[in-house]
TORFI-704593 format. One record per residue (C-alpha): residue in three letters; x, y, z. Coordinates in steps of 0.5 Angstrom, whole numbers, plus 500, padded with zeros to 3 digits. Example, Ala and Ser with C-alpha at 12.3 -4.5 7.8 and 13.67 -1.06 7.14 Angstrom:
BEGIN
ALA525491516;SER527498514;
END
This chain:
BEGIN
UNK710408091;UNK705413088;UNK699414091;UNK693412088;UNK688418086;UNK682420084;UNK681427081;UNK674431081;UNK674436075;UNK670442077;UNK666445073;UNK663451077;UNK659447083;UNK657447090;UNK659441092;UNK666439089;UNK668439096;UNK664434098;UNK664429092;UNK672430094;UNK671428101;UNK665423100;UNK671419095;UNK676420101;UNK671417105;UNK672411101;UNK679410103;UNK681412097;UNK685420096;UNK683425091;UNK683432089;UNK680438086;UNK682440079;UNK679446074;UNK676444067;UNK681449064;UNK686444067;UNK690441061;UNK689434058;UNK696432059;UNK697434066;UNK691430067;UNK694425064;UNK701425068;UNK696426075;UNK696418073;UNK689418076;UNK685411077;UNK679415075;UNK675422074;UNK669425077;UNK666431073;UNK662436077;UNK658442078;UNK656447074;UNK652453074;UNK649453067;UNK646449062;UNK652445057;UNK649446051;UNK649454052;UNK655459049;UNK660460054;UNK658454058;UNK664450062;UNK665446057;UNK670439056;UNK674436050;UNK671430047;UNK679427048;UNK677427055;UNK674420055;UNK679418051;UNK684417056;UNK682410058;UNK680411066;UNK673410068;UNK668416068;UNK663419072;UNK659424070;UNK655427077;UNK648432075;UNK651437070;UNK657432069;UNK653427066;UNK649432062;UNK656434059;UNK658428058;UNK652427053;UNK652433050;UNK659433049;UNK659425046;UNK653426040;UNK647426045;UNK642431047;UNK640435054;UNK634440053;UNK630444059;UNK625440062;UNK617443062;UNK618442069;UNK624442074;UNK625436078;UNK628439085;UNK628435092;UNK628428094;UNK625423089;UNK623416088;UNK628413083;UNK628406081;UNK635404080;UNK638398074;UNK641393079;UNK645390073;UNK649396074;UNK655396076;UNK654403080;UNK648400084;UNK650393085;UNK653389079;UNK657384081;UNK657380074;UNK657387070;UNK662388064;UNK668393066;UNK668391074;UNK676392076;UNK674389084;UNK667386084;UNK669384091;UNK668391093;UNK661393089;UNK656394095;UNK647392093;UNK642397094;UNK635398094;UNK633398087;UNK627403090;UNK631408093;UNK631415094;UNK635421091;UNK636428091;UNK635432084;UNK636440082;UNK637441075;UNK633445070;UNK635440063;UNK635432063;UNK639428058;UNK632427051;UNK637423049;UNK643418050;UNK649419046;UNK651413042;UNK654407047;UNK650409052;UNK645405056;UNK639409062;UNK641405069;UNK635409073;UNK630413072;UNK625417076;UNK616418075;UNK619424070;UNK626423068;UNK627417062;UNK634418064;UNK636419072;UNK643415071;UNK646412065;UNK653409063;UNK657406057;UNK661400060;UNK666399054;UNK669405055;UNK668406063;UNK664412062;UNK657413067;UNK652418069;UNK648421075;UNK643426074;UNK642426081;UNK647428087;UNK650421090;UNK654425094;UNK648429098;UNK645426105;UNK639426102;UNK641421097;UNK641415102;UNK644410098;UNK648415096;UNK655413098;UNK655406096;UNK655409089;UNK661412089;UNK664407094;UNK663403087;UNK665407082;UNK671409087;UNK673402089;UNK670397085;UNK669400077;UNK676403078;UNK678398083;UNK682402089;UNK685399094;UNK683404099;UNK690406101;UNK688413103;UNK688413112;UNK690417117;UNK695413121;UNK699412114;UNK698420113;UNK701422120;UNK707416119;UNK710419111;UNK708426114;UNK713426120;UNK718421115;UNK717427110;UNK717434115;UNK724431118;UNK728430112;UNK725437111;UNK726441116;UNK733436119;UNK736442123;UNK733448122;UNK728451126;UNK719452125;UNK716457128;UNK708456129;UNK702461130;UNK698456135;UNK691459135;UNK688454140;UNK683452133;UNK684444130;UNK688446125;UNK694450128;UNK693445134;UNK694439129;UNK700442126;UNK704443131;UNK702436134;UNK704433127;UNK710438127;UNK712436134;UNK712429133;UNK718430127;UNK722435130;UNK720436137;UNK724442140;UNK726445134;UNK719447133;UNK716454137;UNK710456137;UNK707463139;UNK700462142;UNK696470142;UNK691469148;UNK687475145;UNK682475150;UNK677473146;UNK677466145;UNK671461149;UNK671459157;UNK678457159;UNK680455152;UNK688459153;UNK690455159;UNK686449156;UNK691449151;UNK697451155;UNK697445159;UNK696441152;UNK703445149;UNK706448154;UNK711446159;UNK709439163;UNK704438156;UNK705432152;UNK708435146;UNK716436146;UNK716443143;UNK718450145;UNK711454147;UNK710462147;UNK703465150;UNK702473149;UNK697475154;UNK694480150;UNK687481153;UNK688488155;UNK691490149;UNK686488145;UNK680491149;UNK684497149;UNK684498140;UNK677494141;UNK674501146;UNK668504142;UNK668500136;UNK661496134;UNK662496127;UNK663488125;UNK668488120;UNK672494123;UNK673490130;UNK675483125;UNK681488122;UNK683491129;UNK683484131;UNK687480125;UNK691486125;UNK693487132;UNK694478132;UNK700480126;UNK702486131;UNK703481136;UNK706475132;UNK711479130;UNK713483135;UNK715474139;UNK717473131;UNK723478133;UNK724475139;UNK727469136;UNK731472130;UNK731468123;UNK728461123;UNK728456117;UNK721455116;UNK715459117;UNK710452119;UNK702454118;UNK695451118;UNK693451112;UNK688445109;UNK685444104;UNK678448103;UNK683453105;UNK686452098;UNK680451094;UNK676456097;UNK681461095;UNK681460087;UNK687456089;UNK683448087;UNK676447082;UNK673452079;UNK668454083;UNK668462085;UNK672465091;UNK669465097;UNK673468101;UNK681469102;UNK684465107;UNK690469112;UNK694463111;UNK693462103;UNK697466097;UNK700471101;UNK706471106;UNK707475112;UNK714479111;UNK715481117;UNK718473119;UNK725472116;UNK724465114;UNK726461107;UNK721456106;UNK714455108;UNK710448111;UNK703447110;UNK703439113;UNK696439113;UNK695442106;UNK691436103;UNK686434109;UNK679435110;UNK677437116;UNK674431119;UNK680428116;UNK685433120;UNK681431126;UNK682423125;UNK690426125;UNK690429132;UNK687423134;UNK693419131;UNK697424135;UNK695423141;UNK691430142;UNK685430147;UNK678429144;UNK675435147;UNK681439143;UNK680435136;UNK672435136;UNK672442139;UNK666446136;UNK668451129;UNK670458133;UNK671464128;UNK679468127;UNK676474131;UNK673470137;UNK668472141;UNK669479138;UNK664477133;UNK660474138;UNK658480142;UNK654486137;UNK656492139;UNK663494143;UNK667489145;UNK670489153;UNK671485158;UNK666485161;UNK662483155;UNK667478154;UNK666475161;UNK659474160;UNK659470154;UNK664466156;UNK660464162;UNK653463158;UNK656460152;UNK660454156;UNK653453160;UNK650452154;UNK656447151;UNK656443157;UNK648442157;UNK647440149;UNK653436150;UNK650433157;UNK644432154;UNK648428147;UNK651423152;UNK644422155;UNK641420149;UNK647416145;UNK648412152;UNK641410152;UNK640409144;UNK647407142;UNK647413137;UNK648421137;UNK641423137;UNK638426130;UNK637434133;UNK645433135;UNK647441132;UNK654441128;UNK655448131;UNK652450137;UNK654458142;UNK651463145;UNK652470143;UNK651477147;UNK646481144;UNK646489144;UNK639488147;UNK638490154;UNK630489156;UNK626490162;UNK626484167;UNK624481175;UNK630477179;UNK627476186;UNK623482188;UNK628488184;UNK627491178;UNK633489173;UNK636493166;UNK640486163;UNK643484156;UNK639478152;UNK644473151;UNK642468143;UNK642462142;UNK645458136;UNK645452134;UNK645450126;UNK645443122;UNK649443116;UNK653438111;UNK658444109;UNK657450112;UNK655454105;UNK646452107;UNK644451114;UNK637450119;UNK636452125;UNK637444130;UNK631442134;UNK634442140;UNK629439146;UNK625444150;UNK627441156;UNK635443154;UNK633449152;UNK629451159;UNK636448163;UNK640452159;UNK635458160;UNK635457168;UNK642456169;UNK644462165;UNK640468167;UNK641464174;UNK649464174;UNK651469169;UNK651477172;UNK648481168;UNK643477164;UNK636477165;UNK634473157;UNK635468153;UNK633468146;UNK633461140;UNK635464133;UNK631460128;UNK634462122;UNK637458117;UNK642460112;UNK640464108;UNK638468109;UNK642468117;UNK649466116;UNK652461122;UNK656467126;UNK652473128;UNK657478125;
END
């Protein structure tokens, strides 16, 4: 049976992902696709509808990411997100010019109840009206554009508009097609998600048969007609992905799968035999596990580095050290299995169009060193809180799948200066303090309210500065390190804001570790958003 799907055609935006994950929040799966990407495969794709967006130009200038008029031809619903719609119009025979004044930020919007994007059960063009969702027709929206559509292409009606925009949404109901000038796909619009939910499964008319359960059941099915007798091997990092992975591996083809943890002695308080005791003998997964105690090692080619982006090399290159020395160890192996996801791929040039932002280890470029004949991606199409549902299914311990977002080098790029062990230890102790107070605190508050509190942080640890400063313990003088504090909200990781932790946090926080931690006499708050911060120190 093939999947129902929804593609998001990329014209050169930030937000692709994000439109993606709000649509497969809806139950319904979908994925990521250029504007350069041909008609025709499109057309193969068999999608159940399409979702333009992004773009960091106007449409109408020479050169911009542009689309053929066929493309609203192919007889799918449409939906034309910011530069989307805008395209749209320019492209079907309306006008978009550079408004007088920009309208950026949240925004008083009066949305056209008859619309089946807002609510319109009885409206023409409705596949599923039982699933179209009622909102407020006096709502907020987030708006960032320099244009607005002047004028409606012909066929085109307005749906919303806002105290300067005639057209803040706008659709063709007999050809399927609409626009939104504003971003749906944002927390900032709050009624947002319901109007993707009813493009999504009311217009296109998904059934929503996007889960997780159903994921994990086809992907076991799927990795054992695959593998059949031939051996996995997996670097298990201790992370999500790797820890999903091998779960899902485990699940379909048990001991012929083995993977190789590297405990490089960078990673969180207790966290390598946290993960021994999930994988490792007596663990709940039937599999063969390998720990490399490689602390030692790694503080040994750490010795005197301080310059961040030599001891992330240093620590990439020397986990490859190590993962190929265990690789020979067993010999040749069938299958190289890997904890790829999708962000992953898109991020590294591989899904929409948006520019690079980083080259990913496990995209693209194959280790040579490992005699395989075929790679394994089995969490490849997932999201991250999609990869998170799966551990669940498959059983894994919540305090590893909701473990907080850690860094490839580890604490190593937590710790400005040289990294050694006893640098190491320091951090560890005062970041696990830090952890167990926010997270003590979140409890206390959902137990008494029902729900996470709002200053909840999506990341949140302690870093060691190089700073050592003047104190007073007791009676005696102390030279100490001030260890940072971070927490940040953020909706994908690409901006982000400082989280508003209670004082009353902050201050237990603060006691426990200069009172705990040997060798730490301050503790600081970084405030800094990003940009022009980034999340990690280094």
């Amino acid at each position: 049976m093939e999947r129902e799907k929804i593609i998001v055609i990329d014209f050169g935006g930030q937000y692709n992902q994000l439109v993606a994950r709000r649509v497969r929040e809806c139950n319904v799966y979908c994925e990521i696709y250029s504007y350069k990407t041909d008609l025709d495969k499109i057309k193969q794709m068999n999608p159940s509808g399409i979702i333009l967006t992004g773009g960091p130009s106007s449409c109408y200038e020479e050169g911009a990411a542009k689309c053929s008029p066929k493309l609203f031809e192919i007889g799918v619903p449409i939906l034309g997100l910011c530069y989307g719609a805008q395209l749209m119009t320019h492209v079907l025979g309306g006008k978009v010019e550079r408004a007088k004044d920009r309208e950026y930020g949240k925004t008083e919007i009066t949305l056209d109840a008859s619309s089946a994007l807002f609510g319109g059960k009885n409206a023409q063009g409705v596949k599923n009206a039982g699933e179209i969702k009622q909102m407020q027709t006096d709502t907020l929206c987030w708006m960032s554009h320099f244009d607005y559509i002047s004028q409606l292409a012909p066929g085109f009606r307005s749906v919303a508009h806002t105290s300067s925009t005639p057209v803040a949404a706008m659709e063709d109901v007999s050809r399927g097609l609409y626009g939104i000038q504003f971003h749906p796909e944002v927390l900032h619009t709050p009624e947002g998600s319901k109007m993707l939910y009813n493009f999504v499964r009311g217009i296109c008319g998904c059934a929503g048969d996007w889960r997780m359960d159903t994921f994990v059941e086809d992907s076991i099915k799927a990795i054992r007609d695959k593998v059949g007798n031939g051996k996995v091997l997996l670097a298990l990092s201790g992370g999500v992905d790797s820890s999903v992975a091998a779960g899902l591996l485990s699940r379909a083809i048990g001991q012929h799968l083995t993977c190789v943890f590297v405990d490089h002695g960078l990673l969180r308080k207790n966290e390598g035999d946290e993960v021994e005791a999930v994988f490792g003998k007596g663990g709940q997964f039937d599999l063969n596990f390998i720990r490399v105690n490689a602390q030692e090692r790694y503080y040994s080619k750490l010795a005197g580095v301080t310059e961040p982006e030599r001891k992330r090399k240093i620590i990439g290159e020397e986990f490859i050290r190590v993962f190929e020395e265990e690789a020979k160890k067993i010999g040749a192996v069938d299958f190289l299995a890997q904890g790829t996801i999708y962000p992953d791929v898109v991020e590294s040039g591989l899904g929409g169009e948006s520019a690079v932002i980083k080259s990913h280890h496990n995209v693209g470029g194959l280790p040579d060193f490992v005699d395989f004949k075929e790679i394994i991606e089995p969490l490849r199409d997932l999201f991250k809180d999609e990869v998170r549902k799966a551990g669940l299914e498959l059983g894994l311990p919540e305090a590893l799948v909701f473990r907080q977002p850690f860094p490839g080098p580890g604490l190593g790029i937590r710790i400005i200066g040289e990294v050694t062990g006893e640098k190491v230890k320091i951090v560890q102790d005062a970041d696990a303090i830090y952890r167990e107070e926010v997270g003590k605190a979140a409890a206390e508050w959902k137990s008494a309210h029902g729900e996470n509190p709002d200053w909840m942080p999506d990341q949140y640890f302690a870093a060691l500065t190089n700073m050592r400063s003047v104190g007073v313990m007791g009676d005696e003088r102390t030279y100490d390190y001030a260890i940072a504090l971070r927490a940040v909200k953020t909706v994908d990781f690409m901006t982000a804001e400082a989280a508003q932790l209670p004082w009353d946090v902050l201050q237990r926080t603060m006691n426990r570790i200069v009172n705990e931690v040997r060798g730490v006499n301050r503790v600081l708050y970084d405030v800094s958003s990003k940009p022009p911060g980034t999340v990690e120190f280094e």
